[in-house]
Residue, then its C-alpha position, 0 to 999 in steps of 0.5 A: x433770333x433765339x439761337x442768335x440770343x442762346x448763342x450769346x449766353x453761351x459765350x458770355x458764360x464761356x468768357x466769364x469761366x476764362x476770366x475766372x481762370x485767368x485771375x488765378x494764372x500766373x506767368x514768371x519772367x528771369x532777367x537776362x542773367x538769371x538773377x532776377x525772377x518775377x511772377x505776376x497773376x492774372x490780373x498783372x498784379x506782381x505776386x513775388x520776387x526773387x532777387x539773387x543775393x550777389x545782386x543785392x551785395x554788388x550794391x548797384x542799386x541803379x541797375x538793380x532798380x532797372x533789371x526789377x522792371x525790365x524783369x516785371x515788365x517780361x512777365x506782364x508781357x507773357x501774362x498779357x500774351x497767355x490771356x490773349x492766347x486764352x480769349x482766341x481759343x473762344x473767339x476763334x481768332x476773331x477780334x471783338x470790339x472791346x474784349x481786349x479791356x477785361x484782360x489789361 
């Protein structure tokens, strides 16, 4: 029972040390011209942008408007797959109950 218990500190301690480097990860996507990049953290908070400057004088705004969230959508997406890849690495692949909410 106290192996059980020292067990489970151990990987509460362990969980909290991936969570803490999770939020000061970052994962970046480029639409599919290239001309679009952004970058989210860990948290799948957008930290930056870039937008190519042609984009910006072709003055299609609509289209614009779609590749920024295609764009954002792709790196909250390999944000969400790094922490997946990340909490698998200490749970041995196991899939705890639960664990998927601290991660989006």
């Amino acid at each position: 029972m106290l192996k059980d218990l020292g067990n489970m500190m151990k990987l509460q301690k362990e969980l909290k040390n991936v969570q803490k480097s999770l939020k000061k990860s970052e994962s970046s996507a480029e639409s599919q011209d290239g001309l679009i990049k952004v970058t989210v953290n860990g948290e799948f908070s957008m930290v930056d942008i870039s937008i190519d400057e042609s984009l910006l004088e072709a003055g299609n705004r609509q289209k614009l408007e779609k590749q920024i969230i295609s764009t954002a959508n792709k790196a909250v997406a390999t944000a969400k797959e790094y922490a997946a890849k990340e909490m698998g690495k200490l749970t041995g692949g196991m899939n705890i109950p639960g664990l998927d909410k601290f991660f989006g």
